[in-house]
FIBA-567846 format. One line per field, with one value per residue: residue in three letters; residue number from 0; x, y, z of N, C-alpha, C, O, CB in turn. Coordinates in steps of 0.02 Angstrom, whole numbers, plus 50000, padded with zeros to 5 digits. Glycine has a CB too. Example, Ala and Ser with C-alpha at 12.3 -4.5 7.8 and 13.67 -1.06 7.14 Angstrom:
code [ALA | SER]
pos [0 | 1]
nc1 [50660 | 50642]
nc2 [49716 | 49888]
nc3 [50390 | 50354]
cac1 [50615 | 50684]
cac2 [49775 | 49947]
cac3 [50390 | 50357]
cc1 [50660 | 50645]
cc2 [49835 | 50002]
cc3 [50390 | 50394]
oc1 [50712 | 50670]
oc2 [49834 | 50057]
oc3 [50423 | 50402]
cbc1 [50565 | 50704]
cbc2 [49776 | 49970]
cbc3 [50452 | 50286]
***
This chain:
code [UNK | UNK | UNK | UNK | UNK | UNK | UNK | UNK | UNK | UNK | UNK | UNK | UNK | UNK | UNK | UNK | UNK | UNK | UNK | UNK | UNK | UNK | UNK | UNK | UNK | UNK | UNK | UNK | UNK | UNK | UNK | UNK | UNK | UNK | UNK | UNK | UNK | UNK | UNK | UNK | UNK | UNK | UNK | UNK | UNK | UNK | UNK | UNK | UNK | UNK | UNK | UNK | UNK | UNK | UNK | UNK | UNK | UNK | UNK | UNK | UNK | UNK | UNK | UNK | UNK | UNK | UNK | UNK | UNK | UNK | UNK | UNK | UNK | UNK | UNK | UNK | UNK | UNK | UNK | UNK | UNK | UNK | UNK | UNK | UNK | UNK | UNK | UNK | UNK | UNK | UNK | UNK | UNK | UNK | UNK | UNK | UNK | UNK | UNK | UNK | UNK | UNK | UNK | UNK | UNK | UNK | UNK | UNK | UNK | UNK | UNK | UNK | UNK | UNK | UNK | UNK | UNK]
pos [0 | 1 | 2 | 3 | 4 | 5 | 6 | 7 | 8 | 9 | 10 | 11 | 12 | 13 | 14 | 15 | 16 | 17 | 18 | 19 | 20 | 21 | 22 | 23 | 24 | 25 | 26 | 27 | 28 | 29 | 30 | 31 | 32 | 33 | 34 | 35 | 36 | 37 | 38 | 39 | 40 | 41 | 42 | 43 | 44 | 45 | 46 | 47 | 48 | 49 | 50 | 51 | 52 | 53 | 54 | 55 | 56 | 57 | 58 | 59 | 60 | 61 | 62 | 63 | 64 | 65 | 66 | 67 | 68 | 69 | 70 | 71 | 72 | 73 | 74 | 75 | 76 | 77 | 78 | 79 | 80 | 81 | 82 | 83 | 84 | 85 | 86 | 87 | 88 | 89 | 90 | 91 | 92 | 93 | 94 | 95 | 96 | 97 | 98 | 99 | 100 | 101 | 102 | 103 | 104 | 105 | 106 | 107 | 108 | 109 | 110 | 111 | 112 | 113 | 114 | 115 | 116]
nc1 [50173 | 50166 | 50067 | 49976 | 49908 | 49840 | 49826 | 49738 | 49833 | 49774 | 49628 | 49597 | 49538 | 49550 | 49637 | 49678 | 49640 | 49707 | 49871 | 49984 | 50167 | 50288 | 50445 | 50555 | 50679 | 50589 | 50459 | 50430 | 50463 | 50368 | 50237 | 50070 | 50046 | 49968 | 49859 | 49700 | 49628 | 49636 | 49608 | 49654 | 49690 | 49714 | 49778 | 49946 | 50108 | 50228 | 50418 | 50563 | 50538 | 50492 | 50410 | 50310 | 50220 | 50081 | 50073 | 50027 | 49924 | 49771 | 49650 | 49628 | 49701 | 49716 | 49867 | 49981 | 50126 | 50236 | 50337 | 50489 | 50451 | 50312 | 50236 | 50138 | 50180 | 50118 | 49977 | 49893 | 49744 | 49630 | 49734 | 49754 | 49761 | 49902 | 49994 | 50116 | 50189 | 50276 | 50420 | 50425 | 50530 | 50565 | 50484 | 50511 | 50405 | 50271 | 50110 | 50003 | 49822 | 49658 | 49543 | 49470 | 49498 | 49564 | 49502 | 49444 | 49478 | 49594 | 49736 | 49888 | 50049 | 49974 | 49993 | 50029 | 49980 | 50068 | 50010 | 50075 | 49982]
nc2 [50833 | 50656 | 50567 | 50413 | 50279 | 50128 | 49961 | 49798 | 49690 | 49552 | 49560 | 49705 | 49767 | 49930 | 49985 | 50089 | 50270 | 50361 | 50380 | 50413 | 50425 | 50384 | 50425 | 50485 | 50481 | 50532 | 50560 | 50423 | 50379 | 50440 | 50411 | 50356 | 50416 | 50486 | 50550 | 50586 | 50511 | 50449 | 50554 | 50667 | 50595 | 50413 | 50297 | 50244 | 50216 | 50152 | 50149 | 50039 | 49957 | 49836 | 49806 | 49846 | 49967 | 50013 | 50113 | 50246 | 50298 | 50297 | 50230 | 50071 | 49993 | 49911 | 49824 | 49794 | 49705 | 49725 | 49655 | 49701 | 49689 | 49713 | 49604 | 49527 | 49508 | 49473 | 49498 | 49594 | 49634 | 49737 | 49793 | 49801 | 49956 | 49994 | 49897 | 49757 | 49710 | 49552 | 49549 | 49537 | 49477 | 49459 | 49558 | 49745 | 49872 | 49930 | 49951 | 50033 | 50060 | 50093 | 50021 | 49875 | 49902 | 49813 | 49698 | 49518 | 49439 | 49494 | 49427 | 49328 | 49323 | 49378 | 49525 | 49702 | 49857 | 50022 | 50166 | 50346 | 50470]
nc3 [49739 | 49664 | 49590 | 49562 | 49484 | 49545 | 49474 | 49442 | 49373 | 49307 | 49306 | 49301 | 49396 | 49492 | 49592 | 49660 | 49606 | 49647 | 49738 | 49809 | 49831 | 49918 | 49914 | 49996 | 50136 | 50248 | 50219 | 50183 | 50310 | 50380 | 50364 | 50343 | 50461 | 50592 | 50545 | 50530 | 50426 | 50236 | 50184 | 50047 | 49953 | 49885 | 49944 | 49975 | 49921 | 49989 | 49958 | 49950 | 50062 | 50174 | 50262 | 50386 | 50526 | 50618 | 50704 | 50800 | 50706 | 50620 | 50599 | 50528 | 50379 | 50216 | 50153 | 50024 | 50005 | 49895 | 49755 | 49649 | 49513 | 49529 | 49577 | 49677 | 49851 | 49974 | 50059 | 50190 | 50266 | 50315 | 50420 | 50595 | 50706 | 50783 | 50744 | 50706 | 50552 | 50494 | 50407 | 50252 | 50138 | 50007 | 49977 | 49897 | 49920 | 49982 | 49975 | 50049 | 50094 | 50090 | 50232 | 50164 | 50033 | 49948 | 49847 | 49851 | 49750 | 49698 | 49730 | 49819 | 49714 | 49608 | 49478 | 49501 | 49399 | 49380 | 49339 | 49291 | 49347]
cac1 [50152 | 50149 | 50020 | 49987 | 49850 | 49840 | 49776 | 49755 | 49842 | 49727 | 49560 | 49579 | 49507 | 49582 | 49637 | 49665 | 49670 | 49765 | 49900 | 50062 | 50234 | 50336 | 50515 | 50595 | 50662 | 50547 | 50389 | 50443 | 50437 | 50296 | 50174 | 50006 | 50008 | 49937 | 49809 | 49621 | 49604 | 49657 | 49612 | 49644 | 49738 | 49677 | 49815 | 50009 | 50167 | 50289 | 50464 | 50612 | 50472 | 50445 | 50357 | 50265 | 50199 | 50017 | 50089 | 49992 | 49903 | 49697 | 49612 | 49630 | 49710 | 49755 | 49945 | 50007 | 50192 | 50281 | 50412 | 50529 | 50412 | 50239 | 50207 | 50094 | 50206 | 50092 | 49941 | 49865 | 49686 | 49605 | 49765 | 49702 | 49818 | 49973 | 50008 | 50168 | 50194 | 50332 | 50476 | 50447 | 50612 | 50529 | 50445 | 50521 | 50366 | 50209 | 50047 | 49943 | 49756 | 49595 | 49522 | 49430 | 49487 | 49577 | 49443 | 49447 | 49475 | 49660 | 49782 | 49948 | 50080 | 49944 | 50021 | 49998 | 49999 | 50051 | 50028 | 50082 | 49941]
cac2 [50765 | 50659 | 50537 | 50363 | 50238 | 50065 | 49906 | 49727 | 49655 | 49508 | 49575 | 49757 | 49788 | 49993 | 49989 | 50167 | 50315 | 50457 | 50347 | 50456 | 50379 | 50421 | 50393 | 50534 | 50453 | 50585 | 50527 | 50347 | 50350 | 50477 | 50371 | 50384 | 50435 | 50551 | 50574 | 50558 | 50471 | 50468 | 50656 | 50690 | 50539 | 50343 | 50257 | 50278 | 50176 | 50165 | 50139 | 50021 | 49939 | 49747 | 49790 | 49907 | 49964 | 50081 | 50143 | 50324 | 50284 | 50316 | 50183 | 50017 | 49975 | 49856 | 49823 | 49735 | 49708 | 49703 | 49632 | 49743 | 49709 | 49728 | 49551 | 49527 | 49457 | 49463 | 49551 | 49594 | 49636 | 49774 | 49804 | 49863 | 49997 | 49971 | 49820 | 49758 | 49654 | 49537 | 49547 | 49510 | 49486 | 49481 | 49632 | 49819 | 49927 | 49926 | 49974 | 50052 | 50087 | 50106 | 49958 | 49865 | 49925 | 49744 | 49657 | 49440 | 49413 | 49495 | 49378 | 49330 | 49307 | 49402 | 49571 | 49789 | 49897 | 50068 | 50226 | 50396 | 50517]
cac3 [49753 | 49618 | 49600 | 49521 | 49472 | 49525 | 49442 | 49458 | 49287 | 49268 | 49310 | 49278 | 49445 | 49494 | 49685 | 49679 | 49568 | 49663 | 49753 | 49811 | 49820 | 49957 | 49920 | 50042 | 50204 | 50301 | 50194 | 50191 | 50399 | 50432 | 50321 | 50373 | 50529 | 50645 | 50469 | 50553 | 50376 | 50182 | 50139 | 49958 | 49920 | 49889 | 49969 | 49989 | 49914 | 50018 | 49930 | 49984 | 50136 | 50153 | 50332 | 50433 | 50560 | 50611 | 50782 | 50779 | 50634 | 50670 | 50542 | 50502 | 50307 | 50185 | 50159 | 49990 | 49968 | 49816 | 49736 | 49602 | 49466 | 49540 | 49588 | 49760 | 49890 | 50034 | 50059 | 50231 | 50258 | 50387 | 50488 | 50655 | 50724 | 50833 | 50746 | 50652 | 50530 | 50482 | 50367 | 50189 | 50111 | 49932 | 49962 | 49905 | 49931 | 50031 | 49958 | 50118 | 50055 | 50166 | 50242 | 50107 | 49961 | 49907 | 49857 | 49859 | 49692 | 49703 | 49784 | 49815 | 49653 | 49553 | 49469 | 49491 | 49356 | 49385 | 49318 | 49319 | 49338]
cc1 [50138 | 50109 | 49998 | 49913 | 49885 | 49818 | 49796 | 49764 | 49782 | 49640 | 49556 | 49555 | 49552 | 49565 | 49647 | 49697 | 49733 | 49817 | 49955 | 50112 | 50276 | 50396 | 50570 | 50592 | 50598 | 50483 | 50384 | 50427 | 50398 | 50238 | 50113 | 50001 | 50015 | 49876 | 49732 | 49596 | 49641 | 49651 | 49594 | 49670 | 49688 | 49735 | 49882 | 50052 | 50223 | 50355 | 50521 | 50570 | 50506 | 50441 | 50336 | 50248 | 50119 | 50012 | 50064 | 49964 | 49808 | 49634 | 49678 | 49665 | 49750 | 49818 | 49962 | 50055 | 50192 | 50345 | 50441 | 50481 | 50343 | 50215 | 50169 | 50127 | 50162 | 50031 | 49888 | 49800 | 49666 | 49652 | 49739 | 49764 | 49846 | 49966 | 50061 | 50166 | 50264 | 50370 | 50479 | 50494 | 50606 | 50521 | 50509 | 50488 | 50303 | 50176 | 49999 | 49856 | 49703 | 49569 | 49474 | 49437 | 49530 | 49568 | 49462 | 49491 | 49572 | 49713 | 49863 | 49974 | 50047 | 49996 | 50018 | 50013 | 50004 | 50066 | 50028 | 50022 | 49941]
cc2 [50731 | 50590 | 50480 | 50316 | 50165 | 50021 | 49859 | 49709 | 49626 | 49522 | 49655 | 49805 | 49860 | 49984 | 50067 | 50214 | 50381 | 50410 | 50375 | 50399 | 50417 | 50368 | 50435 | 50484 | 50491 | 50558 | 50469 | 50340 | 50391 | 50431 | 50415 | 50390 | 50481 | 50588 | 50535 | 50495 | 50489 | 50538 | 50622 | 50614 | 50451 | 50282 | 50298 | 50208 | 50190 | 50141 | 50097 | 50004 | 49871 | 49744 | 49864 | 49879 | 50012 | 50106 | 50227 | 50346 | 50267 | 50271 | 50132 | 50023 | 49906 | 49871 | 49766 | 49752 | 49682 | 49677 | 49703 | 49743 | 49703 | 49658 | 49558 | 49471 | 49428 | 49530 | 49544 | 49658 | 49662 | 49758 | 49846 | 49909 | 49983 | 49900 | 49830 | 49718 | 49627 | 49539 | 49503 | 49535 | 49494 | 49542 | 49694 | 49863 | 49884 | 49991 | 49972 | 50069 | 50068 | 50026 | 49930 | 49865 | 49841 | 49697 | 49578 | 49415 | 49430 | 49457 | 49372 | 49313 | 49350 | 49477 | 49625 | 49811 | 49964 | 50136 | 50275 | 50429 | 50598]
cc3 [49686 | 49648 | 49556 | 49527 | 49482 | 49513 | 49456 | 49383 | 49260 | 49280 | 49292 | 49347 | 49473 | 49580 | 49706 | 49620 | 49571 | 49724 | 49736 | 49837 | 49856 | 49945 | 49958 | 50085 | 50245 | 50273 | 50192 | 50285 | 50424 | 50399 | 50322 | 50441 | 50558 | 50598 | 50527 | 50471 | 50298 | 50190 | 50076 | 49926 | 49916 | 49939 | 49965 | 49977 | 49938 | 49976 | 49984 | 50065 | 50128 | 50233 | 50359 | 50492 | 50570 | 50682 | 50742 | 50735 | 50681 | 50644 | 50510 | 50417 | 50276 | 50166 | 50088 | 49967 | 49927 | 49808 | 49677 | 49532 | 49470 | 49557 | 49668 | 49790 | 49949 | 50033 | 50142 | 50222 | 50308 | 50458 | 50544 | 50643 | 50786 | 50827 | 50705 | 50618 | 50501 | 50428 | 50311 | 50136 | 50044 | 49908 | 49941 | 49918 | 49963 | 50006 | 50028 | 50066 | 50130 | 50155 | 50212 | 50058 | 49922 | 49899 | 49869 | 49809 | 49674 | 49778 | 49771 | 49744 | 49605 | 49526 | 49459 | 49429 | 49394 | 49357 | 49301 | 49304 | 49319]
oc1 [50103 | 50115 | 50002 | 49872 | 49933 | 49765 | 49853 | 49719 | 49747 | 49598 | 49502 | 49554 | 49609 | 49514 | 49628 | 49752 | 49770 | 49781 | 49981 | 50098 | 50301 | 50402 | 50628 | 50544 | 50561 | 50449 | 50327 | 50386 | 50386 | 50187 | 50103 | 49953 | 50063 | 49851 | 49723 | 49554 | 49675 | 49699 | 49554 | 49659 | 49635 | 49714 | 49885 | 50041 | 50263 | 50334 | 50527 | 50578 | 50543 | 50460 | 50353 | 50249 | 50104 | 49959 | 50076 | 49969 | 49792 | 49577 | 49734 | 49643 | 49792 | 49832 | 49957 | 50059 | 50164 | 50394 | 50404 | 50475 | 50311 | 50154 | 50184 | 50119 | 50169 | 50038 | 49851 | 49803 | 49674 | 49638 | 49713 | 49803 | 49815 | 49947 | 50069 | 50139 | 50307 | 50332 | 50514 | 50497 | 50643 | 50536 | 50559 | 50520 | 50293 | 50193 | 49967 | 49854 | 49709 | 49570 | 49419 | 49398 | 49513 | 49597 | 49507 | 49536 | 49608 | 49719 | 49895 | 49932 | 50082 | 50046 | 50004 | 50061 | 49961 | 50122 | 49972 | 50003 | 49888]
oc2 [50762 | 50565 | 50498 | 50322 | 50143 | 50019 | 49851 | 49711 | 49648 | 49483 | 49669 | 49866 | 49840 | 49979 | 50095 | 50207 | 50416 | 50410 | 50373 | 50342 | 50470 | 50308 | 50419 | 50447 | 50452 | 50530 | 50449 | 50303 | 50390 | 50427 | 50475 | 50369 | 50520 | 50643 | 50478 | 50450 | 50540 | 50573 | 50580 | 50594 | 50442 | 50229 | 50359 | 50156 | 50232 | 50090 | 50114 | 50040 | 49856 | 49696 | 49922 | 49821 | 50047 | 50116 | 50254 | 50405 | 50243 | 50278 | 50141 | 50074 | 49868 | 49931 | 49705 | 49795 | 49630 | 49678 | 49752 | 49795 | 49689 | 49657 | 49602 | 49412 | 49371 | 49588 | 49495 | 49709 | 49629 | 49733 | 49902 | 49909 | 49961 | 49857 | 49882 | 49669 | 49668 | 49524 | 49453 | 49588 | 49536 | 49572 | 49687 | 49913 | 49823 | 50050 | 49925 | 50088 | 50045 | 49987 | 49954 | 49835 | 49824 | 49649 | 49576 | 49375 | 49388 | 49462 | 49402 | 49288 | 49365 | 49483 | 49632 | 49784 | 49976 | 50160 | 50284 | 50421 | 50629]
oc3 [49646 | 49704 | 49498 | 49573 | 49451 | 49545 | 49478 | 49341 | 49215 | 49256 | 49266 | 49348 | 49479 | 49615 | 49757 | 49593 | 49537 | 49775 | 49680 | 49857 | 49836 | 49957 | 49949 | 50092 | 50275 | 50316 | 50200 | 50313 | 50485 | 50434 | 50310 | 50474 | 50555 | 50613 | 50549 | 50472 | 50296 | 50203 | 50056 | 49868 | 49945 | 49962 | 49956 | 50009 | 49917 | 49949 | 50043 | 50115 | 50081 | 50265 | 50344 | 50514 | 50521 | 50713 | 50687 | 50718 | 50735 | 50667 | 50487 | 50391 | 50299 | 50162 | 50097 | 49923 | 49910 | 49845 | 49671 | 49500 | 49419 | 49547 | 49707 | 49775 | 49970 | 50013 | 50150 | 50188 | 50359 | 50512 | 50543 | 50595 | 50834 | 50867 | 50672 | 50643 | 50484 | 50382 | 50306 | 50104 | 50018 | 49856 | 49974 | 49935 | 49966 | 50008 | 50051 | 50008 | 50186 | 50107 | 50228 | 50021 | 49865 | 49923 | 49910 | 49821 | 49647 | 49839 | 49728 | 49707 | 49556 | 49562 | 49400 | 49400 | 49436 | 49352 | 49277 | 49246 | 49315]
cbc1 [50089 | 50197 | 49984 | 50061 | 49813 | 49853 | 49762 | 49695 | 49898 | 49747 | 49530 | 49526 | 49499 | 49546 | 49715 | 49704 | 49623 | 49692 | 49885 | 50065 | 50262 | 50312 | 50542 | 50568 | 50730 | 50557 | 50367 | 50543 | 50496 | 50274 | 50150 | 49952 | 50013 | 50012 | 49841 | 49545 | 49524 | 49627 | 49716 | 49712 | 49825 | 49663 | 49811 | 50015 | 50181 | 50286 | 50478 | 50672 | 50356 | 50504 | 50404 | 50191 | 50250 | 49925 | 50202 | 50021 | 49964 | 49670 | 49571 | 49556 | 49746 | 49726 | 49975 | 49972 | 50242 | 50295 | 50408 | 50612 | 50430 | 50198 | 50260 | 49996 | 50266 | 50157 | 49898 | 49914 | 49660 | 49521 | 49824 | 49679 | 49803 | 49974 | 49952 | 50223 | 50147 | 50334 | 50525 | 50399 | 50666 | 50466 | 50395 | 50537 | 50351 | 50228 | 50020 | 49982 | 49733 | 49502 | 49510 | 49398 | 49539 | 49606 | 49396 | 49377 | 49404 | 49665 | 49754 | 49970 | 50076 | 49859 | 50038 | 50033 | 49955 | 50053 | 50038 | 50137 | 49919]
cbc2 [50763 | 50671 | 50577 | 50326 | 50251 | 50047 | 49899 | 49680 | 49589 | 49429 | 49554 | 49740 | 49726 | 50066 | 49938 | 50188 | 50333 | 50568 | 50298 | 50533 | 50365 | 50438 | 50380 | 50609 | 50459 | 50683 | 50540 | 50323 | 50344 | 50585 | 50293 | 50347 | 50403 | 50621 | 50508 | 50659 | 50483 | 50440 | 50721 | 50774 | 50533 | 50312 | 50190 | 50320 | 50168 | 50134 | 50203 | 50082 | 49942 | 49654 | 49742 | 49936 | 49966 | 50053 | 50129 | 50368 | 50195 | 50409 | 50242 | 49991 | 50032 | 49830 | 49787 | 49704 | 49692 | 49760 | 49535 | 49708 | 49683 | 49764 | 49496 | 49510 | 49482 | 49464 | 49550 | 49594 | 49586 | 49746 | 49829 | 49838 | 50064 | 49996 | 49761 | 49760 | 49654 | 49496 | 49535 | 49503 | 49420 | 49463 | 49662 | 49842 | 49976 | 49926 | 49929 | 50160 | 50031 | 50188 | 49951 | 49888 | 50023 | 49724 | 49666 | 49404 | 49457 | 49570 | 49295 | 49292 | 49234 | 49417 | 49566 | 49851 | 49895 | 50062 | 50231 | 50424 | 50509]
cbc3 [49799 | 49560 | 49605 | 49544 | 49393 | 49537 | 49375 | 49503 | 49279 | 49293 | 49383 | 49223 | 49495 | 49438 | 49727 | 49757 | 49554 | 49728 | 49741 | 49876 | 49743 | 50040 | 49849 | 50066 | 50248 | 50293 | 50134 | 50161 | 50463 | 50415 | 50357 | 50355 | 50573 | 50667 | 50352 | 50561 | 50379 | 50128 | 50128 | 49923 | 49985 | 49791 | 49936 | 50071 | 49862 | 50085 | 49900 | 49978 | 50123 | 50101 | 50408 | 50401 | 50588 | 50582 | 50825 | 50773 | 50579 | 50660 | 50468 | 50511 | 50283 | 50129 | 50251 | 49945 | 49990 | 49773 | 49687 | 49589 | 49418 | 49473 | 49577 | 49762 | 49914 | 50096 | 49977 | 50281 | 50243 | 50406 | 50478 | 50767 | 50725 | 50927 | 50720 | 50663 | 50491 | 50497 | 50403 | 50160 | 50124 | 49924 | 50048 | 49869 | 49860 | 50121 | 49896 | 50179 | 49963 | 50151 | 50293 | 50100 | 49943 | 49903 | 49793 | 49852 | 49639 | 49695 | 49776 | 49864 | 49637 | 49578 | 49451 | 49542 | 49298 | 49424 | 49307 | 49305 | 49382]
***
């Protein structure tokens, strides 16, 4: 598993330190679910995304797609579960993290840093 740090460029603010990167189809569509919760991990980047879903998924999380170079296309906020969301065409990846963790102050257009641990 490898494992990655992410940041908010302009504030510095760290959304998560241990943040795995699924780029396998099989880890790309099991995500998080059927997980009672994170575990070991802080979140999960999904690769090649721009939507989801949290069908069998047991906790609420935040969701912020990306664009190709880390920009914030869209960022949703305490997805319940068995919800979907729509099709951002911008997006390539989807940043899942626990509900809460992306505070106010990071918003749309702003930009991630990330890296390798």
């Amino acid at each position: 598993m490898i494992l990655h740090q992410i940041k908010h460029k302009e504030t510095g603010t760290v959304l998560g330190t241990r943040v795995e990167v699924a780029t396998s189809m099989v880890r790309r569509t099991v995500g998080l679910m059927f997980r009672p919760e994170m575990g070991e991990i802080d979140g999960l980047m999904v690769e090649r995304c721009n939507s989801v879903h949290t069908c069998f998924q047991r906790f609420p999380m935040d969701v912020v797609f990306l664009s190709r170079d880390y920009t914030i296309v869209k960022i949703i906020r305490s997805m319940k579960t068995w919800r979907f969301t729509w099709m951002y065409w911008r997006a390539v990846r989807a940043l899942e993290l626990p509900a809460g963790s992306v505070p106010a102050i990071v918003i749309e257009g702003g930009k991630l840093e990330v890296t390798r641990v």
